[in-house]
MARMI-402965 format. One record per residue (C-alpha): residue in three letters; x, y, z. Coordinates in steps of 0.001 Angstrom, whole numbers, padded with zeros to 6 digits, always signed. Example, Ala and Ser with C-alpha at 12.3 -4.5 7.8 and 13.67 -1.06 7.14 Angstrom:
// residues 2
ALA+012300-004500+007800;SER+013670-001060+007140;
This chain:
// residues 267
UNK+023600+057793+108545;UNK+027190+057328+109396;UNK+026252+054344+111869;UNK+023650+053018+109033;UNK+026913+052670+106531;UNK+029083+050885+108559;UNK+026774+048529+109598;UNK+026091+047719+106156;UNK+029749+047557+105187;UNK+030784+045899+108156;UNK+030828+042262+105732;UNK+033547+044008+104059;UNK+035756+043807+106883;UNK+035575+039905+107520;UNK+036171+039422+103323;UNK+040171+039277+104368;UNK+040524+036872+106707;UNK+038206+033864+104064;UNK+040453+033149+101223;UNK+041010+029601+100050;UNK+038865+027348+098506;UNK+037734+025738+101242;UNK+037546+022490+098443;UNK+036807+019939+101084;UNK+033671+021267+102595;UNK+030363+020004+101192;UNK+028507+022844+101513;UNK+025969+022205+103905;UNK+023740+022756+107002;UNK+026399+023341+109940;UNK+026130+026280+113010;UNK+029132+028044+114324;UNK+028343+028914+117992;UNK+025420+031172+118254;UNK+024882+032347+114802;UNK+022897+030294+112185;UNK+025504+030095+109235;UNK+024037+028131+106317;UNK+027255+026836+105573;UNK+031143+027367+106526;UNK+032152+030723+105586;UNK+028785+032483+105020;UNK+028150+035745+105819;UNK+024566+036640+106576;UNK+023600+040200+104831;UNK+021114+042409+104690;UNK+019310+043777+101387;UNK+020948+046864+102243;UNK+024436+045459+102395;UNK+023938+043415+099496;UNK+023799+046338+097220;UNK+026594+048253+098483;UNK+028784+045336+097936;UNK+027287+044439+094849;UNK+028232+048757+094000;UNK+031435+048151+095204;UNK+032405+045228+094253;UNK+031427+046136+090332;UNK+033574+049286+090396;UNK+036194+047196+091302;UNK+035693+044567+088888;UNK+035414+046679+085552;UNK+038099+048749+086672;UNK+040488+045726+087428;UNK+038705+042662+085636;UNK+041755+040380+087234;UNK+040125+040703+091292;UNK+038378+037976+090723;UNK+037728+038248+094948;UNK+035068+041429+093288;UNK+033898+039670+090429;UNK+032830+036723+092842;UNK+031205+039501+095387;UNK+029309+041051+092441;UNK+027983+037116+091725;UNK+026756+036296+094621;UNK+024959+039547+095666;UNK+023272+040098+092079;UNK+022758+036064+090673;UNK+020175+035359+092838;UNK+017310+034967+090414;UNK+019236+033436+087959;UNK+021013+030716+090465;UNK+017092+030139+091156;UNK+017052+029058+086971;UNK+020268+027304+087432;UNK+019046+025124+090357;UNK+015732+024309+088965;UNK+017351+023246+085663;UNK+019898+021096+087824;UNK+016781+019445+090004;UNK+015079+018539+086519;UNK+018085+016573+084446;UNK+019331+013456+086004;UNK+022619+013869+086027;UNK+022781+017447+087293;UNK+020588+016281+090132;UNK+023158+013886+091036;UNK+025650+016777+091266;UNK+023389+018784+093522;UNK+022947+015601+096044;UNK+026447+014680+096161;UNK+028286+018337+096090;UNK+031705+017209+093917;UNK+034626+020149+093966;UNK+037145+020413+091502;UNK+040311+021663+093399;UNK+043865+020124+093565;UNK+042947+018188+096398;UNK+039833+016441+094429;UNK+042093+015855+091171;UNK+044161+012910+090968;UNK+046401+015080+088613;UNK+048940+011834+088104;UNK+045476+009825+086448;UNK+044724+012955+084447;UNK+048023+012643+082778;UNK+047879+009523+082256;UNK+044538+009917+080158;UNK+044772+009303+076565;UNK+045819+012449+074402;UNK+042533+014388+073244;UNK+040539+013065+076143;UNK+038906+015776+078492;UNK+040809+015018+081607;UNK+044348+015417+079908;UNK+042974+018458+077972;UNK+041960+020197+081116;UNK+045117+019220+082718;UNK+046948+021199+079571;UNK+044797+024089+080463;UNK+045897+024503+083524;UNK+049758+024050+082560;UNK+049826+026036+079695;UNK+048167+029224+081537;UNK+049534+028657+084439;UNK+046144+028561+086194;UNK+045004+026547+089571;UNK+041334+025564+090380;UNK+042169+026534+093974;UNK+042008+030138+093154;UNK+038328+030093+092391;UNK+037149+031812+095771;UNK+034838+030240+098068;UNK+030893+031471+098197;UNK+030278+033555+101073;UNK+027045+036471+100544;UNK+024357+033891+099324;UNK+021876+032778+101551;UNK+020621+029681+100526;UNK+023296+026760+100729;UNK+022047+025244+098241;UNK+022180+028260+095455;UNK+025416+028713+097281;UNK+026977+024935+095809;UNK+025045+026314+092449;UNK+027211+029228+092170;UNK+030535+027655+093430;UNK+030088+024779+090722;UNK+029939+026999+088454;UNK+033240+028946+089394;UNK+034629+025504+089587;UNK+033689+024437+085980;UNK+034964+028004+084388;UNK+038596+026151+083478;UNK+036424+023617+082249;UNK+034445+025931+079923;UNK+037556+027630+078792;UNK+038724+023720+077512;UNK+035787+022884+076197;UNK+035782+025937+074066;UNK+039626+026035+073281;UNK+039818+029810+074947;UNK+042831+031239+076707;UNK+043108+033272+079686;UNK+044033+036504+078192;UNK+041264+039427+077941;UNK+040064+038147+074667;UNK+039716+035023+075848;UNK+037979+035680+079175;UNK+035192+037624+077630;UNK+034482+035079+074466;UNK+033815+032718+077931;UNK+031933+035151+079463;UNK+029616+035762+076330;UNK+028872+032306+076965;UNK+028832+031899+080336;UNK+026489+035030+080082;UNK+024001+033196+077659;UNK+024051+029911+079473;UNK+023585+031354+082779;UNK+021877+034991+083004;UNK+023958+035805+085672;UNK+024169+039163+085937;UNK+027620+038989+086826;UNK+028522+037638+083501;UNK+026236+039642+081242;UNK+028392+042932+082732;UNK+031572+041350+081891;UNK+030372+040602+078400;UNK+029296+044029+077662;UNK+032010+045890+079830;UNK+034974+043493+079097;UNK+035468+044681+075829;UNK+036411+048154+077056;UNK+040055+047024+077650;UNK+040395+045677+074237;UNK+042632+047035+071551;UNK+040563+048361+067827;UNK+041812+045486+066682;UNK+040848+042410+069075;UNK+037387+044444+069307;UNK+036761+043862+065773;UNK+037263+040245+065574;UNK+035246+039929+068826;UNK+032258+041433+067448;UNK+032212+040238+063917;UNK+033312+036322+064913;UNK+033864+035693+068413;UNK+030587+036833+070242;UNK+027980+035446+067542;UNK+029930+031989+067766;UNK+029788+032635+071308;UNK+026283+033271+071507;UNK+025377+030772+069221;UNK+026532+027766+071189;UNK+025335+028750+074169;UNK+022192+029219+073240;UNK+022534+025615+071090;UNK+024533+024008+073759;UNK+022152+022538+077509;UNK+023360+024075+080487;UNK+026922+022777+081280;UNK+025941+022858+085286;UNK+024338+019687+084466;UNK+027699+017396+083492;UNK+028883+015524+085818;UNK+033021+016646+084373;UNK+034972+014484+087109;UNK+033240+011051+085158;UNK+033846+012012+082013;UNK+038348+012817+082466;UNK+037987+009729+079171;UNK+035872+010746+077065;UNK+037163+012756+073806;UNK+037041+016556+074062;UNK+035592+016200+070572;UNK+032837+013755+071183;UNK+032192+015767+073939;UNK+032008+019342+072227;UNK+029799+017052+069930;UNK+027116+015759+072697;UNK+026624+019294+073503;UNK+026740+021071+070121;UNK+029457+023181+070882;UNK+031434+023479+067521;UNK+034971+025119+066938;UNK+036066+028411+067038;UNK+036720+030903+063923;UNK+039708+030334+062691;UNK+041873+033640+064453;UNK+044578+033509+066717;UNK+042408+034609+069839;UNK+046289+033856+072109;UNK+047930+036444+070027;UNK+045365+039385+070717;UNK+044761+041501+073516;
């Protein structure tokens, strides 16, 4: 038995030495010496394996909500069904198969922060720039996908940790605890990750009586609501649309503004 558990947690022992976003790497087909990796960084597991990290790594995350190392672990070893949705949804709409053939990244060394600012006031790129200034937030510290095995599900799920800033802007959110969980209400009904749908329902543990109430009377129906009104945001193509207005954007996918409480001021 003792032999059987540290074979199966032996992944957990290679998780410190990948950190980085590893931003320039397309994701794709490559083999490291003897061993079939599907793409830089994987980590072949077994079923086994895959649900003692996925345990482990969801203690972790509802006790400290802020490793976001766990909550990526607890992704990739429990989203496998619903990156399946995600992909298929992707392959069908034209410009979300153009995403999955080409593989964009969103990290500081993709951005051309200096055109961002220079975007007119309002417009998405300058808006997402402001995001990221304001809460003092980098797209390099969204963590690279290691545990799925399938390289393509594995771009699926790293766009998608990519375009979280991008979700927070487009739905005027901050990064406190409040914040994170109206996203993740979303996220949860856009995606069916099962990563998400925990941190919906768990998130709100941490909150104080009076955050809780606004997030279940307003927040989480508005967030519900527009993700269930809004198509699945895997399938814009964010890095060619920097010009276009936040608000023709929120628009185009039905996404409509926020009830009127000071979500920044709660915790």
């Amino acid at each position: 038995m003792g032999t059987l558990l540290r074979s199966a947690l032996r992944p957990l022992r290679r998780l410190g030495g990948l950190r980085g976003p590893a931003a320039d790497v397309p994701l794709r087909n490559v083999r490291h010496d003897a061993a079939d990796l599907l793409y830089p960084g994987h980590i072949p597991t077994s079923p086994l394996q895959k649900a003692l990290l996925a345990a482990g790594s969801a203690g972790m995350a509802l006790y400290n909500p802020y490793r976001h190392d766990m909550v990526a672990v607890l992704g990739e070893t429990t989203g496998l069904r619903a990156l399946k949705v995600l992909r298929d949804q992707m392959r069908k709409d034209p410009e979300g198969a153009e995403i999955l053939q080409k593989r964009p990244r969103i990290s500081l060394s993709t951005l051309d922060l200096d055109k961002l600012r220079s975007l007119p006031e309002g417009s998405l790129g300058q808006e997402y720039l402001c995001f990221l200034d304001v809460n003092r937030v980098s797209p390099d510290t969204r963590a690279p996908t290691r545990f799925v095995d399938d390289e393509e599900l594995a771009y699926v799920i790293q766009r998608y940790r990519e375009i979280h800033d991008m979700l927070h802007t487009l739905l005027g959110m901050p990064t406190n605890i409040l914040g994170e969980i109206v996203v993740k209400w979303f996220e949860a009904v856009q995606t069916g990750l099962p990563m998400c749908i925990l941190g919906a329902l768990f998130g709100p543990i941490r909150l104080s009586a009076q955050s809780l109430q606004v997030l279940v009377s307003e927040l989480i129906p508005w967030a519900i609501q527009n993700g269930r009104r809004a198509p699945c945001v895997l399938n814009l193509y964010y890095e060619r649309r920097w010009e276009q207005p936040l608000r023709a954007l929120r628009e185009e996918l039905g996404i409509t503004d926020p009830p009127t409480v000071h979500v920044r001021g709660l915790a």
